[in-house]
C-alpha positions as CSV (number, residue, x, y, z in Angstrom):
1,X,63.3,116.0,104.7
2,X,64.5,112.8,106.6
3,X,64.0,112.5,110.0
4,X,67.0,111.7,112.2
5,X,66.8,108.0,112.6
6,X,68.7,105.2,115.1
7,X,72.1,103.5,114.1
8,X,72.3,100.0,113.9
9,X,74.6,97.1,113.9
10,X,74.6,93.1,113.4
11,X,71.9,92.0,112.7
12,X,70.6,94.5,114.9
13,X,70.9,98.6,114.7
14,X,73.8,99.9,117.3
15,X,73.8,103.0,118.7
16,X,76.3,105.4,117.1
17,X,77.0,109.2,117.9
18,X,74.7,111.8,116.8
19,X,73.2,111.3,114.1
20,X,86.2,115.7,73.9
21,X,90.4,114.3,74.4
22,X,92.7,116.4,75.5
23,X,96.9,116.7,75.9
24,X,98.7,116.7,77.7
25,X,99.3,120.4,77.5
26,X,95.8,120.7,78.1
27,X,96.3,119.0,81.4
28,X,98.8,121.5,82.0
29,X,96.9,124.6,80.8
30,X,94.2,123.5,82.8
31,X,96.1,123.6,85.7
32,X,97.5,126.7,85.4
33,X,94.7,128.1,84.9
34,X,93.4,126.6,88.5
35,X,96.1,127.7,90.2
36,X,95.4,131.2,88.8
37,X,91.9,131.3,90.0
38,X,92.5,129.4,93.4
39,X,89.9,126.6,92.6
40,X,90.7,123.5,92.9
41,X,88.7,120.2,92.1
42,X,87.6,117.4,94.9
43,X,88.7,114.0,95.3
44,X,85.7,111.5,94.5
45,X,85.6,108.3,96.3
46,X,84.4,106.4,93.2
47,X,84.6,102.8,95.3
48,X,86.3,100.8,96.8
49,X,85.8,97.8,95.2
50,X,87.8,95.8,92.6
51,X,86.8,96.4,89.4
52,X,87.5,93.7,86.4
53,X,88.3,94.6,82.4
54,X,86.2,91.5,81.9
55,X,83.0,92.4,83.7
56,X,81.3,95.1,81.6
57,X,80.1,98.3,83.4
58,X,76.7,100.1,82.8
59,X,77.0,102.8,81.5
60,X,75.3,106.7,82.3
61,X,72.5,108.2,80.3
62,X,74.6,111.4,81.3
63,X,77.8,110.1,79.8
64,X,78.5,111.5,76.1
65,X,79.0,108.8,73.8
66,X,81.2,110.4,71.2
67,X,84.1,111.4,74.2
68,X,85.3,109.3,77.2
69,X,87.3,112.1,78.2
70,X,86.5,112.7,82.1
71,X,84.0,115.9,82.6
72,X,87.3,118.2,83.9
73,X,88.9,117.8,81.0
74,X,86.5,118.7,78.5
75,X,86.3,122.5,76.7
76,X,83.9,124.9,78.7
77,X,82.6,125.8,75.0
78,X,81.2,122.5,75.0
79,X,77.3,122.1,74.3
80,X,76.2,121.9,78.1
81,X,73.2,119.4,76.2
82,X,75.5,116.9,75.5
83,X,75.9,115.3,79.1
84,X,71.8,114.0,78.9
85,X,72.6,112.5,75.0
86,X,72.1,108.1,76.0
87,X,74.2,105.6,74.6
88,X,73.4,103.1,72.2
89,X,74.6,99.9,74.4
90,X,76.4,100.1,77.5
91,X,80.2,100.0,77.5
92,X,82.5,101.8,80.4
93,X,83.0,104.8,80.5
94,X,87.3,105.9,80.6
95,X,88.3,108.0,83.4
96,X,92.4,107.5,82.1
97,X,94.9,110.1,83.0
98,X,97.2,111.4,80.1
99,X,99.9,112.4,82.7
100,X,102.7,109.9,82.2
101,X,103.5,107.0,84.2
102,X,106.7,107.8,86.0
103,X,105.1,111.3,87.4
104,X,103.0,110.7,90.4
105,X,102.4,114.2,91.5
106,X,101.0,115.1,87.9
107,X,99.3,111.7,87.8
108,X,97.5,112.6,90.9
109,X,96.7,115.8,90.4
110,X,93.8,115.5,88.2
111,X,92.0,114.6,90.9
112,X,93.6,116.4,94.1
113,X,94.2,119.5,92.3
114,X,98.0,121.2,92.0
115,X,97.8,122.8,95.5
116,X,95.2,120.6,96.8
117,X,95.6,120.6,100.6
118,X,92.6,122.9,102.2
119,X,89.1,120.8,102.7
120,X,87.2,123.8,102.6
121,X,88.8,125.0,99.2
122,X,88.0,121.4,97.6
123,X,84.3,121.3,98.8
124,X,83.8,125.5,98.2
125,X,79.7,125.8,96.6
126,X,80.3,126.1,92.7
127,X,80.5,130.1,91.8
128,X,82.3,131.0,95.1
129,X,85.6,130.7,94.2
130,X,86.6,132.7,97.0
131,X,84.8,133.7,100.2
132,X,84.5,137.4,100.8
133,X,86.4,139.3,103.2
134,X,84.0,141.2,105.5
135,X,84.6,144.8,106.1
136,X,86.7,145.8,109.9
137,X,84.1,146.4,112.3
138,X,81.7,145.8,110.3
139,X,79.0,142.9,112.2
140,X,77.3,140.5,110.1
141,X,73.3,141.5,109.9
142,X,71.0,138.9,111.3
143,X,68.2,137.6,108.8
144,X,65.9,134.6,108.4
145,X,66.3,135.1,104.5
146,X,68.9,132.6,102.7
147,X,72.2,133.8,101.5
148,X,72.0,133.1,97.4
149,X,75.1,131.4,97.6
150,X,75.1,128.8,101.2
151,X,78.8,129.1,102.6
152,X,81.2,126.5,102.4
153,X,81.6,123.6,105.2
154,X,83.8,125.0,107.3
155,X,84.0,125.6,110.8
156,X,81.1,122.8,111.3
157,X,80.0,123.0,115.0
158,X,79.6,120.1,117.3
159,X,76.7,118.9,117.8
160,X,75.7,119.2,121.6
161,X,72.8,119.6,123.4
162,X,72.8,123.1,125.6
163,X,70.4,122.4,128.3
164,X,69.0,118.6,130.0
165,X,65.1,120.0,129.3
166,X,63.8,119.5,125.8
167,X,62.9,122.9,123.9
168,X,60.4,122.5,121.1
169,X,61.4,123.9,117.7
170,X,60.2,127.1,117.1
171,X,60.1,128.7,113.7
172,X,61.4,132.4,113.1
173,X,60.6,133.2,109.4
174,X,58.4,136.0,109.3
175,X,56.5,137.6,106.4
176,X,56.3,134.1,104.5
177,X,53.4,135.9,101.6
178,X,56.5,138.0,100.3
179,X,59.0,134.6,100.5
180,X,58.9,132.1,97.3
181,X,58.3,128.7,98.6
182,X,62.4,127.7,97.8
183,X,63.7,130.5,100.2
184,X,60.7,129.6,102.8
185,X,61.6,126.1,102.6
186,X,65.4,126.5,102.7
187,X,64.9,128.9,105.9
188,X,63.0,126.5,107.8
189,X,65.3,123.4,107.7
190,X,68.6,125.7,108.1
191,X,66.8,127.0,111.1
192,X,65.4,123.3,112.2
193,X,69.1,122.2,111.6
194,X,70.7,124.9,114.2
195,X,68.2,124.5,116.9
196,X,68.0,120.6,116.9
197,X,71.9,120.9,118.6
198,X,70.6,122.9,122.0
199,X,67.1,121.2,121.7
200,X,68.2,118.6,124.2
201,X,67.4,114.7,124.1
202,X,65.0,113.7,121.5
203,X,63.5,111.2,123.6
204,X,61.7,114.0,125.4
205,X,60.1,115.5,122.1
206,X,56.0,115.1,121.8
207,X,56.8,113.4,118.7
208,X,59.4,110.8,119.7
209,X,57.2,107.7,119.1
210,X,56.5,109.5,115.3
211,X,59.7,109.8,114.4
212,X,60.9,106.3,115.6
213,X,57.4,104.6,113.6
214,X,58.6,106.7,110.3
215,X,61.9,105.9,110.5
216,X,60.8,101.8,110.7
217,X,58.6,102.8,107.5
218,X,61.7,103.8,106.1
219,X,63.9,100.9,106.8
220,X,61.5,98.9,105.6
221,X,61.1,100.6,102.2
222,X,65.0,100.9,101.8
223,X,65.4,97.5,103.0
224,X,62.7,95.5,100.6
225,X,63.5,97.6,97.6
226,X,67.2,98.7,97.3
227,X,68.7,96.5,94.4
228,X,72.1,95.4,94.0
229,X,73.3,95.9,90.8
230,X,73.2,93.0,88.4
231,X,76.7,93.7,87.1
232,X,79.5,91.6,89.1
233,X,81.7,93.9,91.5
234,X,80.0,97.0,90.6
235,X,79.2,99.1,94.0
236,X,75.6,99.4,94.6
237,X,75.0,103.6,95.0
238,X,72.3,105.4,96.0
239,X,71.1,108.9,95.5
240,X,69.2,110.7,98.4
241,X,67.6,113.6,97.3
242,X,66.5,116.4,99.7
243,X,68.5,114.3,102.2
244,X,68.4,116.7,104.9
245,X,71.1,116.4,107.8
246,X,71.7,112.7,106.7
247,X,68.9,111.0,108.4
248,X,68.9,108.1,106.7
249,X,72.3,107.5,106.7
250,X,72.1,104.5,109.3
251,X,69.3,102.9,106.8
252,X,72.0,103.1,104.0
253,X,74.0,101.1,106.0
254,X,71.5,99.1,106.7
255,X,70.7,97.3,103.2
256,X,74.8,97.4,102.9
257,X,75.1,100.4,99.8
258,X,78.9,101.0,99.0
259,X,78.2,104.6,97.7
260,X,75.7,107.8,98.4
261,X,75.4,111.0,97.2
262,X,73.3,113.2,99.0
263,X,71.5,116.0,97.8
264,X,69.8,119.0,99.5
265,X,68.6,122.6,99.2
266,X,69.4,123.4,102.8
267,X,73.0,124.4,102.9
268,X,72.7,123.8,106.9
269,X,71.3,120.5,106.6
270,X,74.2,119.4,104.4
271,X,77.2,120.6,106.3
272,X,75.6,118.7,109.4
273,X,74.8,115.8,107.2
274,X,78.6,116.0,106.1
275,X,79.5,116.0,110.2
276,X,77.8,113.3,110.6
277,X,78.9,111.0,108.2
278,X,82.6,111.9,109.0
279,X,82.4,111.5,112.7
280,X,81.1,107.6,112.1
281,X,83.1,106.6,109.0
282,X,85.2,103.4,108.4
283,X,88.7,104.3,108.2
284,X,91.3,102.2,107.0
285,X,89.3,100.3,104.2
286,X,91.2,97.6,102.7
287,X,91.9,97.2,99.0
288,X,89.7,94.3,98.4
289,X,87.1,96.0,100.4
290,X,84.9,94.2,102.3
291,X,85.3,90.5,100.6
292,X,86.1,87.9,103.4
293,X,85.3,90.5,106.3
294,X,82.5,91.4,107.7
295,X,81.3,95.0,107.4
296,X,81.5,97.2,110.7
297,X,77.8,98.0,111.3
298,X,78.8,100.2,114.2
299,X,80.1,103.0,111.6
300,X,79.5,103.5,107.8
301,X,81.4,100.9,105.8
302,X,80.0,103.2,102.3
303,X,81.9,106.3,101.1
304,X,79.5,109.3,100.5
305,X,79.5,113.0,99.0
306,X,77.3,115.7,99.8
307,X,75.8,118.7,97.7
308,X,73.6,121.9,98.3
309,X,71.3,121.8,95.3
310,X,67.9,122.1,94.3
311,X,66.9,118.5,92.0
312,X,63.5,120.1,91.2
313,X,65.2,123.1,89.2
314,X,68.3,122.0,88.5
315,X,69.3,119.0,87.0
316,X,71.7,116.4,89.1
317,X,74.9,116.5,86.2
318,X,75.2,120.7,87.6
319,X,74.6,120.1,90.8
320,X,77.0,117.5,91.1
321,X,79.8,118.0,88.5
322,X,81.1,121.4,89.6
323,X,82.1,120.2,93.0
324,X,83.1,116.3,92.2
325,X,84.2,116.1,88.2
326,X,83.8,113.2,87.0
327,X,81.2,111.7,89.1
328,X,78.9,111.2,86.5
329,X,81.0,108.7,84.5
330,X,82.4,107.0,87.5
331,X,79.6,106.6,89.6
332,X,76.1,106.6,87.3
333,X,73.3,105.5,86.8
334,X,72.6,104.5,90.4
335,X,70.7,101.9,91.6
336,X,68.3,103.6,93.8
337,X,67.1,106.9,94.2
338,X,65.5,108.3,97.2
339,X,63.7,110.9,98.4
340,X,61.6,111.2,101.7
341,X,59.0,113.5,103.3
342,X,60.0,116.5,100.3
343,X,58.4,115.1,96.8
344,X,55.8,117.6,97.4
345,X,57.7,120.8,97.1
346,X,57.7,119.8,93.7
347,X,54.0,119.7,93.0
348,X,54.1,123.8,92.4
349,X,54.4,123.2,89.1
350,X,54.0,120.9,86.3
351,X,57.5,122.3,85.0
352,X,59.4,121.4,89.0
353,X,57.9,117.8,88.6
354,X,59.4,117.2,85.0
355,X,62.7,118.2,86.3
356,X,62.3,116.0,89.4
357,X,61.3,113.1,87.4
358,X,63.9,113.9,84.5
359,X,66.9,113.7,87.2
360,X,65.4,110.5,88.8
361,X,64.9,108.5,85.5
362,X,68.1,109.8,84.1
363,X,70.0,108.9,87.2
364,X,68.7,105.2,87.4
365,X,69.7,102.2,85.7
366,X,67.3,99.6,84.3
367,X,65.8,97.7,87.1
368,X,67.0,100.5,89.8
369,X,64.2,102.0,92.1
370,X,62.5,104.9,93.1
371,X,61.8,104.9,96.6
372,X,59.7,108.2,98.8
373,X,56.7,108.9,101.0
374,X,54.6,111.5,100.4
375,X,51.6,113.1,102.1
376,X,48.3,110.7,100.6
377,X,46.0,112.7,98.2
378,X,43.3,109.5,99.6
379,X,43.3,110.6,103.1
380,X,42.8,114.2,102.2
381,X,40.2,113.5,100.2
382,X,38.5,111.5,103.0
383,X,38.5,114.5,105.6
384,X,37.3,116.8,102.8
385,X,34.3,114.5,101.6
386,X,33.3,113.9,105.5
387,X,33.6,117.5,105.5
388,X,35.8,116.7,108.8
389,X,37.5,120.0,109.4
390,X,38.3,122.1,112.5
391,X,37.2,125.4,111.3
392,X,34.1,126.6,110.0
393,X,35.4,127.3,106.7
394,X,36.4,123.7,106.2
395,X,40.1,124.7,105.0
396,X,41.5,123.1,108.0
397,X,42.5,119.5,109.7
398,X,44.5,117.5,112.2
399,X,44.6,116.9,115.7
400,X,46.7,118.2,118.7
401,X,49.8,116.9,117.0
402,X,49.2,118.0,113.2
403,X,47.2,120.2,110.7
404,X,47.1,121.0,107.8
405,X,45.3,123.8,106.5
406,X,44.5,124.9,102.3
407,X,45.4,128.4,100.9
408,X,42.0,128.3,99.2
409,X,38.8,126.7,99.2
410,X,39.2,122.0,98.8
411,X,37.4,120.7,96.1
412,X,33.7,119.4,97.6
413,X,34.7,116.1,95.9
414,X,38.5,115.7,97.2
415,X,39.9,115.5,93.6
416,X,42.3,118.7,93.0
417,X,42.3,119.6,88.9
418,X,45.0,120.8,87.7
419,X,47.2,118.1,89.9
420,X,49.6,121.5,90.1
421,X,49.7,124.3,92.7
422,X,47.1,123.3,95.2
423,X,49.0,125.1,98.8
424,X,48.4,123.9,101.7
425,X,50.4,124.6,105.4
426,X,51.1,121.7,107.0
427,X,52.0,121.7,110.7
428,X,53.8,119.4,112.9
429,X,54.6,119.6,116.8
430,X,58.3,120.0,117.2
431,X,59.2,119.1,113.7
432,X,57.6,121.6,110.6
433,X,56.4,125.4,111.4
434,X,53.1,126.6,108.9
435,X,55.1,125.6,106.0
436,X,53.4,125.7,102.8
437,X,53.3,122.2,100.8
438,X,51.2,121.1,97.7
439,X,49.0,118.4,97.1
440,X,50.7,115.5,95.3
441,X,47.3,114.0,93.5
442,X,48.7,110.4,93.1
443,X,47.2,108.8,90.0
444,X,48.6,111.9,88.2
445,X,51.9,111.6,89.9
446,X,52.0,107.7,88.7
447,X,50.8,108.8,85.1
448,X,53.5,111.2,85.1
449,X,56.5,108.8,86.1
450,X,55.1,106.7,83.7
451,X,55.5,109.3,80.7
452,X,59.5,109.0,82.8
453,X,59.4,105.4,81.8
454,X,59.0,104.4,85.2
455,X,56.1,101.6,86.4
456,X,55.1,101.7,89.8
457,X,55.6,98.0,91.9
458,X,54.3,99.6,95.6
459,X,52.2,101.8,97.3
460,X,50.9,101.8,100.3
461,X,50.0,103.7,103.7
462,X,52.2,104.1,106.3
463,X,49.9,102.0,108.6
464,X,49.8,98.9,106.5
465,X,53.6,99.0,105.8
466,X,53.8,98.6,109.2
467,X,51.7,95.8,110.3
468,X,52.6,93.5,107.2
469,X,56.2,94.2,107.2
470,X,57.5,94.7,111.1
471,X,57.3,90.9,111.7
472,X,60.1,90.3,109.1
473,X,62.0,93.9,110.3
474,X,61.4,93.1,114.7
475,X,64.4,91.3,115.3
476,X,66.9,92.9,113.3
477,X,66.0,96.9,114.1
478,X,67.4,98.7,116.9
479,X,66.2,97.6,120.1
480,X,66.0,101.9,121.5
481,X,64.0,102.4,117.8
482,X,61.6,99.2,119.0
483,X,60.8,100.0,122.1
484,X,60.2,104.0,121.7
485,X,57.2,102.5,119.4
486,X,55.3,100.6,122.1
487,X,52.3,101.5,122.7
488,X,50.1,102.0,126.2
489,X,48.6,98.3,125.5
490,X,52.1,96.8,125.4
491,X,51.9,96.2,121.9
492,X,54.4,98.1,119.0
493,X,53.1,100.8,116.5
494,X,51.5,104.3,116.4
495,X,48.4,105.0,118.6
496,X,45.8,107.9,119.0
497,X,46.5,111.5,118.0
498,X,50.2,109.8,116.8
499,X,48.0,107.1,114.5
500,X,45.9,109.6,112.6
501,X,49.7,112.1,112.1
502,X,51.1,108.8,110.3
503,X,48.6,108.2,108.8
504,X,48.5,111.0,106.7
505,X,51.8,109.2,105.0
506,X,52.3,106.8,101.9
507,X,55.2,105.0,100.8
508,X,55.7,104.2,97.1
509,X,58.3,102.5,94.8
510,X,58.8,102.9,91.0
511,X,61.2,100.6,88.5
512,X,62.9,102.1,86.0
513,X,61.8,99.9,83.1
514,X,63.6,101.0,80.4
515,X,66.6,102.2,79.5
């Protein structure tokens, strides 16, 4: 999950606040029938740019090539396999009303819905249709377990810190050997995300120098390797998966993206992430968009969608489609796809990486990147060879700051086989509780993007991103996200017991190589 990073602006980070054809009596029917069950569909901010007959679009691997009809219009009987069929050549995908001209209401309301005027009925969790009406009297009972469906954003609190002393997050899921690692992992960030609003000012946190170094590994990453597309006045999107409470949002405004879609399993994490982005937004976008002005830097000049989902069991058309129809057609393949600090949830099992990997290559266009950190198999390997443990059972390491200790016995020779299911807890002060990760072995991680059709073009540690790239990045970061990097020498980067956490990090990037 991303950290919460610093806002930027110019050419230099400003602060910001906290961080198959139908009808047109199908139309109708369809309607009816929504009005019926109380559902109603979500406006997608496809872009704001001007697009042009004569520039041709690319087209998504989703899309079905025998039917241009947009997703909400299509028969429920349909086969659910036909959305992953490719096309043959790229050619633009139709999103064309069959309401007539002189009708604006019924023009309109394919996308707004007939009675389309509550926010929290347009963005409701798909299978909720309604929200349950608890019994009189009857209190709520308090749990660290996960509701199976995560409630709707409504009634998003504000974001405020409850007492001037910083209060270290503290974990409350209990009995984690009877949890699945989904429910454990979903509990901890929706607990992270409530506490982080009375925590108080993060500059007091033991790990405030950690975050700010990883958050300037991750503007560098974004920054050398998000692609614009090479099609004329198509927006340049990008999809962040497990994108916590919108982190990286700044970052996307950053390298100047025009659409994201975020992605997480932590219902929590997204309403906040949701807050977040609608509390700094642009407003008031013009209909040219930004040609001949200069972007606002101080707010997000890029419209953005949220969804609770899980992209390592699911695959992105269902997690997306039910809440914003017709985003596949009008906003695929993306150009980047992100995701930071959670690949390695996915390393359970050889059948969670597939579907990771299926969603990521199916998402991109040719050319577009894949862009995370992950935990370095290498450095394990070089504490479990120097046998450099802090037990005598050599399952654990780390320092004052981190540690990470194996379910079961490392490997003498540091090289996990299978590359699947190897646990491990992994410990950070103020930041992850004992949560149980898995080794991501990387040759057999770059073996299996290849099999995706994707090549890697970078990998290295967080260290080295650092000192080769911050000369280029010094000037044009935050000053606040600078200076809460310096060291006790004077000088800029991570030091000590903060060096070695880091350190433990790699960053990568893939290219999507074919289509």
């Amino acid at each position: 999950m991303s950290e919460t990073d610093q806002p930027q602006g110019g050419n230099e980070v400003e602060k910001r606040p906290e961080d198959g054809e139908s009808s047109g009596t199908d139309v109708e029917h369809h309607k009816e029938k929504k009005q019926k069950t109380g559902t109603t569909s979500h406006a997608i901010p496809i872009s704001r740019r001007k697009s042009y007959d004569e520039n041709p679009r690319m087209s998504s691997v989703y899309g079905e090539e025998k039917s241009n009809v947009p997703a909400w219009m299509k028969s429920r009987r349909s086969d659910k396999y036909e959305k992953y069929e490719k096309y043959d050549k790229y050619k633009a995908p139709v999103i064309a009303s069959s309401a007539p001209e002189n009708k604006p209401d019924e023009r309109y309301n394919k996308y707004m819905g007939a009675h389309d005027t509550k926010t929290d009925d347009r963005i409701k969790r798909y299978g909720s249709s309604t929200t349950p009406t608890p019994e009189p009297g009857k209190k709520r009972k308090n749990s660290d377990d996960e509701d199976s469906i995560p409630a709707p954003y409504s009634n998003i609190p504000i974001t405020k810190g409850a007492d001037p002393e910083y209060q270290p997050f503290q974990s409350r899921i209990h009995d984690k050997s009877y949890k699945d690692i989904n429910s454990i992992v979903r509990a901890h960030y929706n607990q992270r995300t409530q506490q982080s609003k009375y925590q108080g000012s993060r500059t007091k946190s033991p790990i405030y120098k950690m975050r700010n170094f990883n958050n300037v590994i991750k503007y560098i990453l974004l920054g050398d390797w998000v692609k614009k597309s090479p099609i004329p006045e198509k927006p340049t999107v990008l999809l962040d998966l497990c994108c916590g409470k919108g982190g990286d949002l700044n970052k996307c405004e950053f390298v100047s993206i025009d659409q994201y879609i975020g992605v997480d399993i932590s219902d929590q994490s997204i309403k906040e992430a949701f807050s977040r982005y609608s509390r700094n937004k642009v407003h008031f976008i013009p209909q040219n968009g930004l040609k001949g002005r200069e972007r606002d830097t101080r707010r997000y000049n890029f419209e953005a969608c949220f969804a609770t989902g899980d992209c390592f069991g699911t695959s992105i058309p269902d997690i997306l489609e039910p809440n914003f129809p017709g985003i596949i057609q009008g906003l695929f393949p993306v150009d980047c796809v992100s995701i930071q600090f959670a690949l390695h949830y996915a390393f359970e099992s050889e059948e969670k990486v597939n579907t990771l990997l299926n969603n990521v290559t199916k998402s991109l266009r040719p050319g577009g990147t894949f862009i995370g950190t992950i935990p370095s198999s290498d450095f394990m390997k070089d504490k479990i060879v120097k046998k450099e443990f802090l037990d005598e059972g050599g399952k654990k390491f780390g320092n004052e700051l981190y540690s990470v200790t194996f379910h079961d016995d490392p490997p003498a020779d540091g090289i996990f086989r299978p590359p699947f299911g190897h646990c491990y807890n992994y410990s950070l002060k103020d930041a992850i509780d004992d949560v149980p990760e898995y080794v991501v072995p990387f040759e057999s991680f770059r073996a299996f993007c290849e099999e995706h059709g994707l090549t890697l073009r970078y990998k290295k540690n967080f260290i080295d991103i650092f000192n080769q790239h911050i000369p280029k990045y010094f000037s044009k970061l935050n000053k606040n996200l600078i200076e809460g990097m310096k060291r006790s020498d004077g000088k800029y980067g991570a030091e000590g017991a903060e060096k070695e956490a880091v350190g433990f990090y790699i960053g990568f990037v893939f290219e999507k190589v074919s289509a």
